[in-house]
N, C-alpha and C positions, 0 to 999 in steps of 0.2 A: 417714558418710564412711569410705575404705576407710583402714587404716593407709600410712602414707607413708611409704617407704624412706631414712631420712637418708644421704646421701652426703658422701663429703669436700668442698669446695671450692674450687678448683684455679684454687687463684689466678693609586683614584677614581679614580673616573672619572665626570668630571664633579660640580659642585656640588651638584646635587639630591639624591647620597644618600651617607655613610658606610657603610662597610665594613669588617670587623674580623675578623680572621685569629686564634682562639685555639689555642695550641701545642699539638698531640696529646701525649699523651705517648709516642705511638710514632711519630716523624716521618720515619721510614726504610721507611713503609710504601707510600706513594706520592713514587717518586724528585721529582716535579714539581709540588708540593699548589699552586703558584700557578695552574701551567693550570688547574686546576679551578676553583679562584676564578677566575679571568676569564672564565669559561662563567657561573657563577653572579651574576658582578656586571654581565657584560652583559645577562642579563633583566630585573635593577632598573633600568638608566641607559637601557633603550630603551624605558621607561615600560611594562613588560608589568606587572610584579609590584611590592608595594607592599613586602615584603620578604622573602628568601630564607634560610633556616636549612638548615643540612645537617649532618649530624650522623653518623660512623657508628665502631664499636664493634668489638675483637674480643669474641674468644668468652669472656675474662676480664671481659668489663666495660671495657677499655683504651678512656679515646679517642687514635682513630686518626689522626682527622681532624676538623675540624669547622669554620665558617664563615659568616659570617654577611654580607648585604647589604640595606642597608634606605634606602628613600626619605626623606630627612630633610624632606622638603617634605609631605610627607603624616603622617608619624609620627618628628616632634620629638623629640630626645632621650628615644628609644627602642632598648634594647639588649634583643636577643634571647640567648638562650643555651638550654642543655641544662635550663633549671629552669620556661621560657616556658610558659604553658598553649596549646594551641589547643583548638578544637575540630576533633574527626578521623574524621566521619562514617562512613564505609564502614570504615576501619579498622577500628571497633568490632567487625565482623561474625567478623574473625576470632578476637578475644576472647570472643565467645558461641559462637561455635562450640565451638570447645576445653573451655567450660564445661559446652557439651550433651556433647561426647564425655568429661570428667569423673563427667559424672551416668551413661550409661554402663558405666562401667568401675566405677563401683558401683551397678550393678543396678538403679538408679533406672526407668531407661526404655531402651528397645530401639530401636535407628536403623526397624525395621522395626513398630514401635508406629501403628497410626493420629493421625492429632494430632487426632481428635474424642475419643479416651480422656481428653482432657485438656482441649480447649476444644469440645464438646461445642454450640455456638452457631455452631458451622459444618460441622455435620449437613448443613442444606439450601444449602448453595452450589450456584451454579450456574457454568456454562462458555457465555460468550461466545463464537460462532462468524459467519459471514456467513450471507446468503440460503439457501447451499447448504449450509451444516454444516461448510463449510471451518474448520480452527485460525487462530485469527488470529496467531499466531506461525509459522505455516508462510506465510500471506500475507504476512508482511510478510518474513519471507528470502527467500520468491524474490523479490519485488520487489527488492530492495535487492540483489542476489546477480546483478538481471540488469541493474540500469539505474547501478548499482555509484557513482561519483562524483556521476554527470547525476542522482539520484533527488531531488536538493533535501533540504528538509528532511527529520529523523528525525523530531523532535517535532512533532504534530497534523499532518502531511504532509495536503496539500491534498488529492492524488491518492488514498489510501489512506482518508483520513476519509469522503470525497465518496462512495466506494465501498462501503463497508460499514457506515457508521451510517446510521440505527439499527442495533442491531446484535439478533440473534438470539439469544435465552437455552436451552440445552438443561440437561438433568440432570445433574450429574457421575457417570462411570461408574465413576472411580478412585478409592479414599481417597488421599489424604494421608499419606504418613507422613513420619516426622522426618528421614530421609535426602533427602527430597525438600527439606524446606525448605533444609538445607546445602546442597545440588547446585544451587538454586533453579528445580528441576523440580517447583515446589510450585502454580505459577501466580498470583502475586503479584506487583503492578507499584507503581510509580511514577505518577505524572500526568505521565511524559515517553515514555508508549507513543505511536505514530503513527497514534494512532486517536483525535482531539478529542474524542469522544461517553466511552472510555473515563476519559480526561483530566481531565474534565467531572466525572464521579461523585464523584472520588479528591480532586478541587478540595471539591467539595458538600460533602465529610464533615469537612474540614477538621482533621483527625488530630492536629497538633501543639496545636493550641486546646484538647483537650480534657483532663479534669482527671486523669483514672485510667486504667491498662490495663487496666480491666474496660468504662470508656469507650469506649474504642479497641476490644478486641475488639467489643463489640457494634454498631458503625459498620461495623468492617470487613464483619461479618457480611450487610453490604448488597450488598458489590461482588460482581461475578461473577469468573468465575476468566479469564486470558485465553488459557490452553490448559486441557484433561484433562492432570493430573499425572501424571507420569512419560514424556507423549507429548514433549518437548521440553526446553528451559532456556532461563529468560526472566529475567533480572534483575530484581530489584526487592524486596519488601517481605517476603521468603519470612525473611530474619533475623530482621526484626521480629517476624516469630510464629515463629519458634523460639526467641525469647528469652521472649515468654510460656508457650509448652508447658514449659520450662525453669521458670518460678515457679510454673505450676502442679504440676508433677510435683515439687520440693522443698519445696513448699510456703513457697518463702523467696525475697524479691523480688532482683532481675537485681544491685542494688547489695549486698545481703547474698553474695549468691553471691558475687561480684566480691573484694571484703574479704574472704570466710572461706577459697575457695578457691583466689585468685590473691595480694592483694596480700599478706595475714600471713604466710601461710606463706614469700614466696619473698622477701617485704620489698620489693616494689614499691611505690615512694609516689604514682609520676605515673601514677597514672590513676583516674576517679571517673566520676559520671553527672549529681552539680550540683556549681555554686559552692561555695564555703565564704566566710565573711567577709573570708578574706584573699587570692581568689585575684579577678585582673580579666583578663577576655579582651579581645585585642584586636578593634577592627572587622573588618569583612567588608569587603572593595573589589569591586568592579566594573570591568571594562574594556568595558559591553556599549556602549556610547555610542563607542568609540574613543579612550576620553582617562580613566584612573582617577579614580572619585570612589568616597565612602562609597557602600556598597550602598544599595538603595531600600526601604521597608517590602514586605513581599512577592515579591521577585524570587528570595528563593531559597523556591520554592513548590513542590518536588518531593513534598508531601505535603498541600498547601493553602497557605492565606496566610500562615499564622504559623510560625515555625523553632519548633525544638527550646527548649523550657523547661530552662532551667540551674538554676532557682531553685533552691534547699534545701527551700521548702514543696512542690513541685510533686510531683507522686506517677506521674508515668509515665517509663515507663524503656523507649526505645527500644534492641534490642539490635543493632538494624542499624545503626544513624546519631547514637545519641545520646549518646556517649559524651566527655566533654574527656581530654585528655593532654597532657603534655611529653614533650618530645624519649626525655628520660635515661628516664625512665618507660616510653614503648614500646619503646625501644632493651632496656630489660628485658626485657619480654614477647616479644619476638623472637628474645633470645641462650638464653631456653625452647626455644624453637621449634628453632632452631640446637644445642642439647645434647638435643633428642629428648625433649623431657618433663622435664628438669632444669632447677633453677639455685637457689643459693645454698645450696645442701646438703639440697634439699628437693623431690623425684618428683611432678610434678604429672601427669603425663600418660605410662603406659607408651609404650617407644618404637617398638612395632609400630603404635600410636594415632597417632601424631606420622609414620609411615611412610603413613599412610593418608591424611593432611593433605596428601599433597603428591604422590601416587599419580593417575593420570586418573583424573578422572571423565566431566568432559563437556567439550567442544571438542575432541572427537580428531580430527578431522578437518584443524584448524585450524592451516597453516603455522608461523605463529609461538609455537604451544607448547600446552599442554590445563591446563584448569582441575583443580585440587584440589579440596578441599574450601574453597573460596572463595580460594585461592592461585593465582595464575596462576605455571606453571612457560617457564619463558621457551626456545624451542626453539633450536637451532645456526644461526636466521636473523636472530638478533640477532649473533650475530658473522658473520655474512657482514655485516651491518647496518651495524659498528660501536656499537652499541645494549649495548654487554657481554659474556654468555657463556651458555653454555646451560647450562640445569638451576637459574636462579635465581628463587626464589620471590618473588613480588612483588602488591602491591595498594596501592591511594589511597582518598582521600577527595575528598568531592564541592568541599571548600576546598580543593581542587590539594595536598593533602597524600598522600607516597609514600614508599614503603619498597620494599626491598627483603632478601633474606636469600640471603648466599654460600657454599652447604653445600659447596664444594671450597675454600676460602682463610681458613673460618671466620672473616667477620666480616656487621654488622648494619649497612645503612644506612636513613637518617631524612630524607625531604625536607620542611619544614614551610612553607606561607603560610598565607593566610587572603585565598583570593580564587576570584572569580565570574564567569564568562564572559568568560574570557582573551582576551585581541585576538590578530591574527594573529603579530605580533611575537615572542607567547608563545607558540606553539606546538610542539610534541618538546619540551619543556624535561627532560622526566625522562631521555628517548634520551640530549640532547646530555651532561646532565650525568653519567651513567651511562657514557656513551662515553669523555668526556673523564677518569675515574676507571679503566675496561679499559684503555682505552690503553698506559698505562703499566703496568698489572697483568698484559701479556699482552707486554710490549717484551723484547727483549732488554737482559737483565741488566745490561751495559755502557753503557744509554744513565743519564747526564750529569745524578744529583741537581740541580736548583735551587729 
């Protein structure tokens, strides 16, 4: 590991559910913190969300603001706060990320490395294409680019599965390298592409079940790719094997990394990859029925039937989706991200490295802003929007968990639930709350503290 630059550190509504307002210690940051709680406690009382935490930081560590709304009919004498564990899926991605460009900047591995240097059991992949050799990611954007709302479903879409599975297996003609998995122009999906027959496989191998990431890679080793890499960008499972190319190239698994180069040095406690004896997560909810109940065995299936293993014994370590955290713990990792590579008097990340995080990669095209290195940078049609301001860095998690990062007013926000196929009630929830937070951060000066 390369030497580390020590730096200073510069310093109700209604009965079904409670809500609790705790005091920032800088409450002159937002002139009106109740509108935003009433954005926020309207999604628990019109039964969308079983409960709402929001959380955001300056670039000291300050909270700024923070609040909390929770369903008392679902989760009884239950307080949420800044120390709450969830699990935070997709979050994780940009925590591996950071750690690949860590290994990096000490000469470990080169963004332009093949990843068969490393996992070597994905030599013979192959590229799923139609009848005609067509990308099945270019089929599926024009589709959707032409028939835009009226296309119906995304997942197993009748029209698109009906059409192209089976599907046609060619050679890949591209390697792999590690910047592709960042960009996820690697061609690694989810079981929620709009190709059943794809869907189908990713179900078969059932990924979360299995006991080791040597498991996993050699399962994975089955699936085909759903584009040639670097023809495109498909979201999906391209983290996850970056986070294995990462244990293989240190030779040190995703939770050693995690511990030696984020959390000791910079004194992060909230965040890990299992339980410990004393930590209990809460349920998953569901709104897919119309009406919140506990989630069902197998409905959150985006890699097979079974979620993400917390145990302690369990030996795989997803670095796209399987990571737990608190609030204050990623509110950490983020006010990094927000000081360029610093925090707590200790350089994790040079700040041209942290420049590139948040630099285009891919979605240039795309109105509302271009993706980073798995950061979405939010363009000036979020404030035509009302939606915030432009230039803010932001990502979630598949549990409706959402961040965002304000590199012009330097602070960190945190949105946490623990829930699964939102009813319509819930929908914009991060806009409206994100809106109802610019509002005031964009008012003129003179409007009227309450």
């Amino acid at each position: 590991m390369k030497p580390k630059l020590l730096l200073p550190i510069f310093t109700f509504i209604g009965a079904i559910f409670i809500s609790c307002n705790n005091s920032p210690k800088n409450d002159a940051f937002l002139r009106q913190p109740k509108k935003v709680n009433t954005v926020i406690d309207q999604y628990v009382s019109n039964g969308s969300f079983p409960f709402l935490y929001m959380r955001m930081e300056n670039k000291a560590g300050d909270v700024i603001y923070e609040h909390q709304a929770v369903n008392d009919s679902l989760l009884p004498n239950t307080k949420i706060d800044g120390d709450t564990w969830f699990r935070i899926w997709s979050m994780s991605k940009i925590i591996t990320i950071s750690l690949m460009l860590d290994l990096v900047e000490d000469g470990i591995i080169d963004l332009n490395d093949p990843i068969t240097d490393f996992i070597p059991e994905f030599k013979n992949l192959k590229v799923a294409v139609d009848a005609n050799g067509k990308s099945l990611v270019s089929i599926a954007n024009d589709y959707y680019k032409e028939a835009g709302f009226g296309a119906g479903l995304y997942e197993n879409n009748p029209f698109l599965s009906e059409q192209n599975c089976p599907l046609q297996l060619i050679d890949n003609p591209n390697p792999i390298t590690v910047e592709h998995l960042i960009n996820h122009q690697a061609g690694f999906y989810y079981a929620t592409t709009p190709f059943i027959c794809l869907n189908q496989l990713v179900d078969s191998l059932d990924l979360n079940g299995l006991n080791t990431n040597e498991e996993v890679i050699t399962n994975m080793a089955q699936l085909p790719l759903i584009m040639v890499p670097g023809s495109n960008d498909f979201y999906g499972t391209n983290t996850t094997v970056l986070g294995f190319v990462a244990e293989r190239a240190s030779g040190k698994t995703l939770a050693e990394l995690l511990e030696e180069r984020i959390k000791k040095p910079m004194n992060i406690k909230g965040l890990r990859y299992k339980k410990s004896a004393n930590i209990s997560l809460l349920p998953t909810f569901s709104g897919k029925d119309g009406k919140l109940r506990k989630v069902n065995q197998g409905e959150l299936d985006i890699m097979g039937a079974h979620t993400i293993d917390y145990r302690p014994e369990s030996k795989t370590y997803f670095g796209g989706e399987g990571m737990i955290g608190t609030a204050n713990g990623y509110a950490d990792f983020l006010r990094m991200l927000l000081n360029h590579g610093t925090l707590n008097g200790h350089r994790f990340l040079e700040e041209a490295t942290v420049q590139q995080m948040y630099a285009p990669h891919t979605q240039l095209d795309n109105e509302w802003g271009h993706n980073g290195y798995n950061l979405w940078v939010s363009s000036a049609k979020d404030l035509e929007m009302g939606y915030g301001d432009e230039g803010l860095w932001r990502g979630g998690g598949y549990e409706q968990t959402h961040f965002w990062v304000d590199p012009k007013r330097d602070f960190v926000a945190v949105i946490m639930s623990q829930m699964f196929a939102v009813p319509e009630a819930g929908y914009n929830r991060d806009n409206r709350i994100r809106g109802a937070v610019y509002k005031q951060l964009l008012a003129p000066s003179s409007q009227t503290k309450n």
